[in-house]
C-alpha positions in Angstrom: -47.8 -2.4 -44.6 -45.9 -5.1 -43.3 -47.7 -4.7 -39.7 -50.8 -5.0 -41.4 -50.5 -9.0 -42.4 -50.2 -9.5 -38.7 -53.5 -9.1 -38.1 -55.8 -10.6 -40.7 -59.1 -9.6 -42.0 -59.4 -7.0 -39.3 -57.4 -4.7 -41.0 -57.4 -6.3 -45.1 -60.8 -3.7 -45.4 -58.5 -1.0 -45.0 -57.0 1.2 -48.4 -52.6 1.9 -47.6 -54.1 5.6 -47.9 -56.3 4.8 -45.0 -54.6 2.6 -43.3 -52.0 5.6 -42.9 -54.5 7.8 -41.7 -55.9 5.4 -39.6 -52.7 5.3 -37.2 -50.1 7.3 -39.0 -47.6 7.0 -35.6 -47.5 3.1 -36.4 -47.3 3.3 -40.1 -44.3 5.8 -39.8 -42.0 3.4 -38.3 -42.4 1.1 -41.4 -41.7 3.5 -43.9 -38.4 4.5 -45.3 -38.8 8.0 -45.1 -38.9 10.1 -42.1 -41.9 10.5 -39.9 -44.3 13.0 -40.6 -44.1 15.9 -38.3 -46.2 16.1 -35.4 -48.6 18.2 -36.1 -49.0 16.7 -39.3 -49.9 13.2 -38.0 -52.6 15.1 -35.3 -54.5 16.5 -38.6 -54.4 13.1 -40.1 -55.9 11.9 -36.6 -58.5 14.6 -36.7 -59.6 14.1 -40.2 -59.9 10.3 -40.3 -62.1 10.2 -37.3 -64.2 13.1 -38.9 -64.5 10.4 -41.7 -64.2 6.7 -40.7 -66.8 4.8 -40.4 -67.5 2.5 -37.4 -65.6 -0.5 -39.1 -62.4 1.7 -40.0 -62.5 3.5 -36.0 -63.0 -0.3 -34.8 -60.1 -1.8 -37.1 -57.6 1.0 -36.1 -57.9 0.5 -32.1 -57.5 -3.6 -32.7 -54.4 -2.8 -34.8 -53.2 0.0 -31.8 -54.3 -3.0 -29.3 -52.3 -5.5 -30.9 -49.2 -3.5 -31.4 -49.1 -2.4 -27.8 -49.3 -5.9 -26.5 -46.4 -7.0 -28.9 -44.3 -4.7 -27.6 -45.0 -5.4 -23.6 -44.6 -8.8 -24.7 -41.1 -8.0 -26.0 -40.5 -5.6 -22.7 -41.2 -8.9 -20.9 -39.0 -10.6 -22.6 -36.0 -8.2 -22.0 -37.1 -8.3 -18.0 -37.2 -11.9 -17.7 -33.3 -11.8 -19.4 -32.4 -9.1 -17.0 -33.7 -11.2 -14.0 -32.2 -14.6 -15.4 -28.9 -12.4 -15.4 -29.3 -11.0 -11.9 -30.3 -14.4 -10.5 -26.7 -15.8 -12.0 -24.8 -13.1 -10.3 -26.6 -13.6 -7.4 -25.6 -17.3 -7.4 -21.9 -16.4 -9.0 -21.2 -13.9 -5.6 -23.1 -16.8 -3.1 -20.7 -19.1 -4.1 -17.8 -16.6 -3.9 -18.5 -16.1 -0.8 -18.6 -19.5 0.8 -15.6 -19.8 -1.0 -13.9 -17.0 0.6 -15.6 -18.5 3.8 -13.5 -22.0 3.6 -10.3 -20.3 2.6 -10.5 -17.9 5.4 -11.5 -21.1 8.0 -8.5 -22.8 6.8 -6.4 -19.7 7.7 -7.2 -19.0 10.3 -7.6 -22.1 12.1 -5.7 -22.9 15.3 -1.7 -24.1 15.0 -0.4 -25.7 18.1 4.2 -25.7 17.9 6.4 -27.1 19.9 9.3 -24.3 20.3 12.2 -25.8 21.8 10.2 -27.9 23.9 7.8 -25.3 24.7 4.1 -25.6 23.4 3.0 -22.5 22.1 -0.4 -21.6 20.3 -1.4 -18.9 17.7 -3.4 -18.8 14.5 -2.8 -19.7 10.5 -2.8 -16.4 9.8 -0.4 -14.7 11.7 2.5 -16.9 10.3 1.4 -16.6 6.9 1.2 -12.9 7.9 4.8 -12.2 6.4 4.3 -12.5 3.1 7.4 -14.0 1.0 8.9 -15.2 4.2 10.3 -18.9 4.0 7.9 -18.7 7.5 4.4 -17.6 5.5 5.8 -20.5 3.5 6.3 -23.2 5.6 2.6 -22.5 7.0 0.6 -21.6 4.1 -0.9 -25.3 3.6 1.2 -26.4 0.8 4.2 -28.1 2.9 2.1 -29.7 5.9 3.4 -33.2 4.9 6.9 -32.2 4.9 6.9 -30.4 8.6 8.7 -31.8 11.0 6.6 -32.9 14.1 7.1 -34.3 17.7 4.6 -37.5 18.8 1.3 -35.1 19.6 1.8 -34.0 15.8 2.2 -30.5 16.9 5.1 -28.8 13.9 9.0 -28.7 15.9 10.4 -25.5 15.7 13.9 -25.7 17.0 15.0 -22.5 18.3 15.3 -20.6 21.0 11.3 -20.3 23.0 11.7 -16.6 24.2 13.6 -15.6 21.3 10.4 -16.9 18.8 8.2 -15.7 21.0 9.0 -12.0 20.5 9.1 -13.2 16.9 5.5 -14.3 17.1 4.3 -11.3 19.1 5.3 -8.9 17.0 3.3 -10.6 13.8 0.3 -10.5 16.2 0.8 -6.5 17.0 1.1 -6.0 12.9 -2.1 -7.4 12.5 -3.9 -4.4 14.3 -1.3 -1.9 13.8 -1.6 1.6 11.8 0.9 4.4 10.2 -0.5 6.1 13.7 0.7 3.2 16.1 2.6 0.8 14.6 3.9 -2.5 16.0 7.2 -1.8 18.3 9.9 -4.1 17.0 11.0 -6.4 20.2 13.6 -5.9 22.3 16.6 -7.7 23.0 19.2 -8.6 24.9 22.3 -7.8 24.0 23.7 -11.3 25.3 21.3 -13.0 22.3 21.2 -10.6 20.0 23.3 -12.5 17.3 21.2 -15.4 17.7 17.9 -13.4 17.4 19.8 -11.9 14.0 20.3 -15.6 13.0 16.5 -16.7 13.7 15.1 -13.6 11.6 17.4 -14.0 8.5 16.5 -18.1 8.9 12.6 -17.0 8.4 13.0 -14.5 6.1 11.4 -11.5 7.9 14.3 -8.8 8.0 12.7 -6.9 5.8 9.4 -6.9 8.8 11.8 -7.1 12.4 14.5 -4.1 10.8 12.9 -1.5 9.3 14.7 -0.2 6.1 15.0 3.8 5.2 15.7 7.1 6.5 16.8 5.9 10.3 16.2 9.1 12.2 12.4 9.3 10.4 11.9 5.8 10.9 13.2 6.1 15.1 11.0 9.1 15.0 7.8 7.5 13.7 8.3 4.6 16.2 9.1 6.5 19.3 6.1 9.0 18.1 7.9 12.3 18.0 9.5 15.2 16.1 12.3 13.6 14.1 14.4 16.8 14.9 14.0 16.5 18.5 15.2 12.6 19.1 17.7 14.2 21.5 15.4 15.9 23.4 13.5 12.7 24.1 16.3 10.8 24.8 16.6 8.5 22.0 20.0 10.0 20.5 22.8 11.5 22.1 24.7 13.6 19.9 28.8 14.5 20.6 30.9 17.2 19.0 34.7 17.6 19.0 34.0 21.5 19.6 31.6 23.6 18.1 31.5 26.9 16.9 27.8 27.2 15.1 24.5 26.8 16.5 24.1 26.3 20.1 24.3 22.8 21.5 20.6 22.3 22.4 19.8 23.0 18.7 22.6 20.3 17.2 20.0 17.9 17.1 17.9 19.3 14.3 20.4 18.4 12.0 18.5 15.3 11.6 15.4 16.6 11.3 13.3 16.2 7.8 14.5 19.5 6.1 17.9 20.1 8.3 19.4 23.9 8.7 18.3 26.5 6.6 21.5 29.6 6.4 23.1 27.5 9.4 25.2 24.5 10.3 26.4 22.2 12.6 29.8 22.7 12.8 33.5 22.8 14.4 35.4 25.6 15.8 37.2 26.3 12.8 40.5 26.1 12.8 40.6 22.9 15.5 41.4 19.6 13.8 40.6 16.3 13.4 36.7 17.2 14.0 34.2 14.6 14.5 30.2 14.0 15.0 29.2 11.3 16.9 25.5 9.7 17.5 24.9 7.1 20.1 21.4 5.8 19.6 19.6 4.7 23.4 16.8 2.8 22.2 17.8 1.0 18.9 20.8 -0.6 16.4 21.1 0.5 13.3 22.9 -0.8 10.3 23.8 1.8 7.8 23.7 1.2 4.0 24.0 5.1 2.6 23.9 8.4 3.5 23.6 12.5 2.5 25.5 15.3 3.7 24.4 18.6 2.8 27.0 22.0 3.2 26.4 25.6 3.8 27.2 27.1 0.9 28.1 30.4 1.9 31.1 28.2 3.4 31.8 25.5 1.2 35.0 26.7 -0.1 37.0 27.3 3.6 35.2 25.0 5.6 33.9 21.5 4.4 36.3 18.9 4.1 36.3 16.8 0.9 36.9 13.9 2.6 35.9 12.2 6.5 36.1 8.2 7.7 32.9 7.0 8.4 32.4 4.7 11.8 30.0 2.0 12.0 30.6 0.5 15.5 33.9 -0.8 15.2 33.8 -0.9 11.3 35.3 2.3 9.4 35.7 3.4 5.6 36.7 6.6 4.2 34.5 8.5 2.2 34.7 11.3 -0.4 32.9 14.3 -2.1 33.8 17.4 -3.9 31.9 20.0 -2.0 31.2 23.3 -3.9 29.0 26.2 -4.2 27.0 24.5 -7.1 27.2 21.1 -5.8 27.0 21.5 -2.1 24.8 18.2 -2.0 26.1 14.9 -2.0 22.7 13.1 -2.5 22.4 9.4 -1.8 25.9 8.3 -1.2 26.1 4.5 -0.4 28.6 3.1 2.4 30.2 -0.4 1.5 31.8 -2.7 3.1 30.3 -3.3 6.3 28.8 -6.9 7.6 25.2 -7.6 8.4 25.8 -6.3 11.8 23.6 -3.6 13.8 25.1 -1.3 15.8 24.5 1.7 18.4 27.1 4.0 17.7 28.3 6.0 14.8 31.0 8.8 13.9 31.6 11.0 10.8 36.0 12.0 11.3 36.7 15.0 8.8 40.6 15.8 9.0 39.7 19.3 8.4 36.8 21.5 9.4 33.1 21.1 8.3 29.4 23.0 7.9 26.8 20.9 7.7 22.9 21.9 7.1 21.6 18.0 6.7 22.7 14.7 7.5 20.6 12.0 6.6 21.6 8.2 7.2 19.7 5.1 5.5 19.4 1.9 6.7 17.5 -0.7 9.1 16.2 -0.1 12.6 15.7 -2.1 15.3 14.7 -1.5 18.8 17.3 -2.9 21.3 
């Protein structure tokens, strides 16, 4: 009944019991108990029009008439909302974008640097391209006034001009660089390699010019080829005291990803001291840990407890109680060596040894 005052005289004619049968699909939203079933209300339908009169038929279309267009007013309402809301995000991801637009402008805009004299030219966002580095830092817009700068206001870099340059060409190559082909770390002369050492630590990018983690995976992924195969391609060469286990040409795999499986790389046994030496060709390394793994089968007369690790010209001795249930070491670190990278090492056992695995980690970088 309360629809019914919404529509004046054209409906006041009407008895409740009428009015119900007039439109019983309206009335049944306005009363508290459940709607009458369908076939129900289509009697209902069927009997008042056998019996309304013109007035009662006329009455009930106004009221049907004037519900319908309440609620496709309210359906317009909810539209217009929806659009309002639409429109907003609309403006919210316009703005957003010129936004993004400035920010990138400013990034990448044009840098001119003196380097030692020498004028050299790149972009805002390949320094800031190492990010943490004191280098992303210095360019990242926030320290501009505090740069040093030569008379054409260009920002005085004082190092070394070919030395920064390999610097800056290999941020450029990690800017289009993959997991498939990534960007080869420079290579440098021996003669200025400690000076190249000192300009990367100054910056801050060791952790981007020396790559940390497995070394033999890591020389493997640069060089593009099986990691248990670096001597085949000419990136290792590998050196035994004597050797009484798996042919020569197959020493290598020792450093592959899984190692021997029921083999080992190992001595004549019964010859001592033994050692296993790797020279790299192509890179320095600097060790920080290691893993040796035994044959088991023979653990107990043939794997010393205890060898002196080489780093270059750096040693320390090194310990582990090899056994049938332990025949592991797992991630063993090596301490006390500098910052220095190297291209040699040697593992010395005083007795002899059977290895299945040898894993170094550490930092690469190409020589």
């Amino acid at each position: 009944l309360k629809n019914r005052s919404l529509f004046g005289s054209r409906c006041r004619h009407l008895s409740p019991e009428r009015w119900y049968r007039c439109f019983p699909t309206l009335a049944s939203g306005s009363r508290r108990h459940n709607p009458a079933p369908l076939e129900m209300q289509e009697q209902q339908h069927d009997n008042f029009i056998a019996s309304a009169s013109y007035e009662e038929l006329a009455a009930a279309v106004s009221l049907r008439v004037a519900v319908d267009a309440e609620r496709t007013a309210k359906k317009l309402l909810d539209i217009q909302a929806e659009e309002n809301q639409l429109k907003q995000w609309q403006n919210w991801l316009e703005e957003t974008e010129r936004s993004i637009l400035i920010v990138a402008d400013s990034v990448d805009d044009v840098v001119e640097l003196n380097v030692g004299g020498q004028l050299m030219t790149t972009t805002r966002a390949v320094l800031c391209s190492a990010e943490g580095s004191y280098l992303a830092g210095m360019f990242s817009g926030n320290f501009d006034g505090g740069l040093k700068r030569d008379k054409e206001n260009r920002v005085f870099i004082d190092f070394d001009p070919p030395l920064f340059a390999k610097v800056l060409s290999h941020l450029r190559l990690r800017r289009f660089a993959s997991p498939d082909c990534p960007a080869p770390l420079p290579h440098v002369p021996e003669e200025v390699r400690a000076e190249y050492d000192i300009m990367v630590k100054y910056f801050g990018l060791e952790s981007l010019m020396c790559s940390s983690g497995n070394i033999f995976h890591r020389i493997a992924e640069l060089a593009g080829v099986p990691q248990a195969k670096l001597q085949t391609h000419e990136l290792i060469v590998m050196t035994l005291s004597s050797t009484g286990g798996v042919p020569a040409k197959n020493h290598e795999e020792v450093f592959g990803n899984m190692g021997f499986h029921e083999r080992s790389l190992e001595n004549k046994y019964g010859s001592h001291p033994n050692s296993v030496s790797v020279k790299f060709l192509e890179h320095r390394v600097r060790v920080e840990a290691m893993e040796l793994r035994a044959k088991v089968s023979d653990i107990a007369q043939h794997m010393s407890r205890q060898w002196t690790f080489h780093h270059g010209n750096e040693m320390t001795s090194m310990s582990f109680n090899f056994s049938r249930i332990e025949p592991h070491t797992g991630r063993m670190e090596v301490p006390g060596f500098g910052p220095a990278f190297v291209d040699n090492l040697m593992w010395s056992f005083p007795g002899d040894f059977c290895l299945e695995h040898m894993v170094i980690h550490g930092r690469v970088m190409a020589k």
